[in-house]
Legacy VTK file of the C-alpha trace (Angstrom):
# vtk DataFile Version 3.0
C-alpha trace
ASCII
DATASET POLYDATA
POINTS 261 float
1.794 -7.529 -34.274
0.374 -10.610 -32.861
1.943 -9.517 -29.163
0.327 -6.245 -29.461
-3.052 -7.407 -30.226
-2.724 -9.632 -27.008
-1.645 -7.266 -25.101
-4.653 -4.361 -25.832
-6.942 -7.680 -25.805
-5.779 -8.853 -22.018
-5.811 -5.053 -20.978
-8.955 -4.245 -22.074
-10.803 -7.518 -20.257
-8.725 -6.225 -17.537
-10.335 -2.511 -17.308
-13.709 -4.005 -18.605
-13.947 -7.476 -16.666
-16.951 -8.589 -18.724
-19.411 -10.483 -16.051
-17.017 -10.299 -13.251
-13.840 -11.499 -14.942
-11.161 -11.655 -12.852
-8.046 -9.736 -13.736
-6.013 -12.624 -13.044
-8.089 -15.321 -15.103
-7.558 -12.809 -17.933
-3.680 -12.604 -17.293
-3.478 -15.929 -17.782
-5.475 -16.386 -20.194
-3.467 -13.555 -22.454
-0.492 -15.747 -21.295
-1.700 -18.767 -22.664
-2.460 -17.434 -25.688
0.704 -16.000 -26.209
2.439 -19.208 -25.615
0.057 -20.902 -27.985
0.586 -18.426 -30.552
4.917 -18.533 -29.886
4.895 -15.194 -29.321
6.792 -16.206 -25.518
8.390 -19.628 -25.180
8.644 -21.779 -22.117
12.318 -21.232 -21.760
10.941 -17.050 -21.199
8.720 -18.447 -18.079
11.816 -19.212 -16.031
13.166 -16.142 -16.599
10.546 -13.649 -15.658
10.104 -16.333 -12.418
13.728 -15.689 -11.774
12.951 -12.040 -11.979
9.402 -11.791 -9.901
9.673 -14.449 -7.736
10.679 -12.197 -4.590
8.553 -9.518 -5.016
5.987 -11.779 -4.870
6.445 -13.881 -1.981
7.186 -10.724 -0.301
3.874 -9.047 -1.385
1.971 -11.924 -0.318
3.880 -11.891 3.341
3.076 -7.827 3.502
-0.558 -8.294 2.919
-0.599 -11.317 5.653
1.237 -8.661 8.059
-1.831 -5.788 6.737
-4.143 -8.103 7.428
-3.228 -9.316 10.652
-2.991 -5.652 11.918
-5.555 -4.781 10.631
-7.671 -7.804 12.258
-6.040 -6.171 15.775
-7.535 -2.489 15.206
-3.608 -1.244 14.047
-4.693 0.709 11.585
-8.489 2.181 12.899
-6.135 2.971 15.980
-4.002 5.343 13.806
-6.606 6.483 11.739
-8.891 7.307 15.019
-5.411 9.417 16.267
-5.419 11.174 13.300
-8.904 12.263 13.711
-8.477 13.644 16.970
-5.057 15.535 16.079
-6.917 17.118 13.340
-8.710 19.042 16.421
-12.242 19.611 14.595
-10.382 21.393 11.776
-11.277 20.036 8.246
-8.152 21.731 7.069
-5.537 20.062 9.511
-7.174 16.811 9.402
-6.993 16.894 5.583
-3.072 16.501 5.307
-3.103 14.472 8.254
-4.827 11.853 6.691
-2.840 11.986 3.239
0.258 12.027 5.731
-1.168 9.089 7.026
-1.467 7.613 3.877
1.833 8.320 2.650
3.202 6.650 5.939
1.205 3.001 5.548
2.346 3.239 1.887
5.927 3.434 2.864
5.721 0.694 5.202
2.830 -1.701 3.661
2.919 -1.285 0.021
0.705 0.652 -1.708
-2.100 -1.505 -2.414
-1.966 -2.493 1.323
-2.304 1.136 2.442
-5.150 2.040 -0.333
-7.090 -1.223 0.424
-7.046 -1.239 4.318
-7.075 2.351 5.136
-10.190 3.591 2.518
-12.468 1.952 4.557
-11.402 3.067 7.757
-11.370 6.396 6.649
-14.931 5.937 5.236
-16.299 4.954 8.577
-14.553 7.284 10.338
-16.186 10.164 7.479
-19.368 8.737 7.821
-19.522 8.482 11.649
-18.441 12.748 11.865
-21.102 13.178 9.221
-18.980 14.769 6.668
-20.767 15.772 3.222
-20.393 13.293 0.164
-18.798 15.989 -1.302
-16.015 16.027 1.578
-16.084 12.606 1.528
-15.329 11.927 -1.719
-11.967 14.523 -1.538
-10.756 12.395 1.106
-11.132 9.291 -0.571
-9.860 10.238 -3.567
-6.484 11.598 -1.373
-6.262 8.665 0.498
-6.144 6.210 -2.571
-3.564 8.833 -4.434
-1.069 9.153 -2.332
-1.139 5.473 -1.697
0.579 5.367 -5.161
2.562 9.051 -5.673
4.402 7.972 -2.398
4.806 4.471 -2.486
8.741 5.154 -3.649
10.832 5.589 -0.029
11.541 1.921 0.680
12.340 -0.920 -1.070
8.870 -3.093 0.190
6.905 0.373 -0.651
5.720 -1.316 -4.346
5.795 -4.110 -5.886
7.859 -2.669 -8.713
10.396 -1.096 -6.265
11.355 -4.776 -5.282
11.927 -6.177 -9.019
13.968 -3.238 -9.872
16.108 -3.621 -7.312
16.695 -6.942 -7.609
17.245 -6.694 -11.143
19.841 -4.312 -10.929
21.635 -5.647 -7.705
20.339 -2.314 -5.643
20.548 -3.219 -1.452
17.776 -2.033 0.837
19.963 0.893 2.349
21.255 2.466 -0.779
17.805 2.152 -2.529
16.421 4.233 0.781
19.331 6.758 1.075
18.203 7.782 -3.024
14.358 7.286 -2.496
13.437 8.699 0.651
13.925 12.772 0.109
12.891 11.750 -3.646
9.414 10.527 -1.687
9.380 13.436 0.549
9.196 15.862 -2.774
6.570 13.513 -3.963
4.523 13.823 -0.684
4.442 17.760 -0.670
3.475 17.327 -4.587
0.741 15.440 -3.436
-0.048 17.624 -0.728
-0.246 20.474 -3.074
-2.095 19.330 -5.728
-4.398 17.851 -3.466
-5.229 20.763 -1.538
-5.621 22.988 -4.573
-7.757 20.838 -6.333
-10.328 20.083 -2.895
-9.858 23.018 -0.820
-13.055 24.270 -1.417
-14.543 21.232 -0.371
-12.998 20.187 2.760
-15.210 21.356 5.812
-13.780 23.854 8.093
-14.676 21.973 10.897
-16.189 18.729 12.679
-17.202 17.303 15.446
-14.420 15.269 17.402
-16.944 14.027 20.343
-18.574 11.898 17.828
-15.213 9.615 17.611
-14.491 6.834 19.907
-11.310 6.278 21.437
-8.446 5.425 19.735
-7.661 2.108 22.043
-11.531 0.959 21.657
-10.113 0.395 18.166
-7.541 -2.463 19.632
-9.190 -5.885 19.037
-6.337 -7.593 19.966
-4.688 -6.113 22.705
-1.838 -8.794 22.428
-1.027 -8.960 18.987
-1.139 -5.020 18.245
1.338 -4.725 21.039
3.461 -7.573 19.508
3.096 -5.604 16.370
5.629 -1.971 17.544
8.655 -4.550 17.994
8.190 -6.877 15.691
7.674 -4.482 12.158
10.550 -2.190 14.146
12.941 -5.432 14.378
11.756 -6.251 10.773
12.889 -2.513 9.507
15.855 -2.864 10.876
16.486 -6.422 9.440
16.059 -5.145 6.245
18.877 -2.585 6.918
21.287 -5.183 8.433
20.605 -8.269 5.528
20.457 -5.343 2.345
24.230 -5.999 1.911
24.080 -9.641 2.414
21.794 -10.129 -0.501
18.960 -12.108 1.572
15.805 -12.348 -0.186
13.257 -9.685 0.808
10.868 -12.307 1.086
12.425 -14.299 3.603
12.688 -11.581 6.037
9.037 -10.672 5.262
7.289 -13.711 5.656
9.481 -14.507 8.841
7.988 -11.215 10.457
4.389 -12.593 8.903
4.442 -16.186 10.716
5.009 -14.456 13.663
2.608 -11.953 14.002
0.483 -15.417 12.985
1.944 -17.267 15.479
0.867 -14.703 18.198
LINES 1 262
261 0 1 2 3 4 5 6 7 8 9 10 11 12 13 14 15 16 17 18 19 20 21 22 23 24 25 26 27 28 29 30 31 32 33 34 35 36 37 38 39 40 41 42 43 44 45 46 47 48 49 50 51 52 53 54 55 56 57 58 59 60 61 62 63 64 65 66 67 68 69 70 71 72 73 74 75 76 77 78 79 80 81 82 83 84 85 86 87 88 89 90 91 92 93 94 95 96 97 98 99 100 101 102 103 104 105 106 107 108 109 110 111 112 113 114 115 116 117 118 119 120 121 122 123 124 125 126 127 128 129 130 131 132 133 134 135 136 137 138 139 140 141 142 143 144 145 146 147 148 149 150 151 152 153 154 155 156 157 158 159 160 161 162 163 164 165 166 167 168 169 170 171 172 173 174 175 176 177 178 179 180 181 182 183 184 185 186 187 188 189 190 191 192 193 194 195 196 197 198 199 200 201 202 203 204 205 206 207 208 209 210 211 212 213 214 215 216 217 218 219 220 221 222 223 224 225 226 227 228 229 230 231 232 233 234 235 236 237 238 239 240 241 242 243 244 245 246 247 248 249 250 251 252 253 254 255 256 257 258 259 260
C-alpha cells in the first residue's frame, strides 16, 4: 500500500508540477521517500543501475548528437526539403512531414525527434501562413508519430534499449523483428492521422515564401561531417550488436566527434 501511495503521489507532482516542479526533483524525491519508508532498499539501487545504466549514457550521447545537428541547420535543412517536395499541396506535405517524423524518431529517439523538429515545423507553418487550425494538426502529427514509431531500432526509445539489454537482444535481430513491425505502425499513424485532420489541412500553400534548404546550413563543416559519421555509426551498431558492446560507447564515440569538429 505504502508503494502505491508513492507512486500516484510522485505521478501526480509529475503531471501537475506545482510552481514549476521539476519532474526530476519529484522522482527523486518519491525515491527518497521510498527508501526512507523501506519500501526499496539500497541493495535494489544497484540493480536497476545495472539495468539503466546504458540506456542512459546512450540517451544523453543521442541528444548531444540532436543538438549538435541541430546547432548546424541538419534538421531545418530536412524539414525546409520537405516543404518544397510537398509542392504547395497541403495534402502531400501532410504525410511528408509525419514521414519525416517517423524517420528522426528512428534515428534520434523519440524525444529527440518531438523536441527538435516541433519547432522547426512551427516556423516553417508560421512563415507559409498556415491557419492555427492547420497548424495545430501538424503539430499534433509531428509530436505523435515521434512516439507510435519510435520502435524500428534499438536507439529509437529509451525503453527499446533496456529491454534489449535485459533480455540479451543484439542490435540486428532487434531490427530484423522491429522494423516492418514500425512500418505497420507508421501507416497506422498515417491513417488515423489523416482521418482525424483531413478536413483541416489546407489544400495548398505558398512554396516561394520558403528559403532555401542550404540557407538552413549554419555549419557548413560539421553538417557535412554529419552524412558519414551517423552512416559509420549505423553501421557500427550492426557490426558490435553480436559482440555485446555497450550502446553507449558507440554513441557517445560518434557524439565527441561531431564535438570535436
Amino acid at each position: 500500500m505504502q508503494a502505491l501511495i508513492i507512486f500516484i503521489i510522485t505521478l501526480t507532482l509529475v503531471i501537475w508540477q506545482p510552481k514549476g516542479l521539476g519532474i526530476g526533483w519529484t522522482a527523486i524525491g518519491g525515491a527518497i521517500v521510498a527508501l526512507f519508508l523501506g519500501v526499496v532498499q539500497w541493495s535494489d539501487v544497484g540493480i536497476v543501475w545495472n539495468i539503466v545504466w546504458d540506456a542512459t549514457f546512450t540517451f544523453v550521447a543521442l541528444i548531444i548528437i540532436s543538438l549538435i545537428l541541430d546547432a548546424a541547420g541538419f534538421f531545418a535543412w530536412a524539414a525546409l526539403h520537405v516543404s518544397r517536395w510537398g509542392n504547395g499541396r497541403g495534402h502531400r506535405l501532410f504525410p511528408l512531414v509525419i514521414i519525416l517524423g517517423a524517420f528522426i524518431s528512428a534515428f534520434s529517439a523519440n524525444d529527440g525527434a518531438a523536441l527538435l523538429l516541433t519547432p522547426i515545423v512551427i516556423a516553417i507553418l508560421i512563415r507559409m501562413n498556415f491557419s492555427p487550425t492547420a497548424a495545430f494538426a501538424f503539430i499534433i502529427a509531428t509530436g505523435f508519430v515521434a512516439d507510435t514509431t519510435s520502435l524500428p531500432l534499438v536507439i529509437s526509445n529509451l525503453v527499446n534499449i533496456v529491454s534489449a539489454n535485459f533480455f540479451g537482444i543484439g542490435f540486428d535481430r532487434y531490427a530484423a523483428v522491429m522494423v516492418p513491425v514500425n512500418f505497420v505502425s507508421l501507416a497506422a499513424t498515417l491513417l488515423v492521422l489523416w482521418m482525424v485532420f483531413r478536413l483541416d489541412i489546407p489544400k495548398s500553400y505558398d512554396v516561394s515564401t520558403l528559403d532555401e534548404p542550404r540557407s538552413a546550413v549554419r555549419d557548413p563543416m560539421v553538417f557535412k561531417a554529419a552524412f558519414p559519421i551517423l552512416a559509420l555509426l549505423l553501421v557500427a551498431y550492426f557490426v558490435t550488436g553480436p559482440l555485446h558492446v555497450p550502446i553507449s560507447l558507440i554513441t557517445g564515440t560518434a557524439a565527441i566527434l561531431l564535438m570535436a569538429i
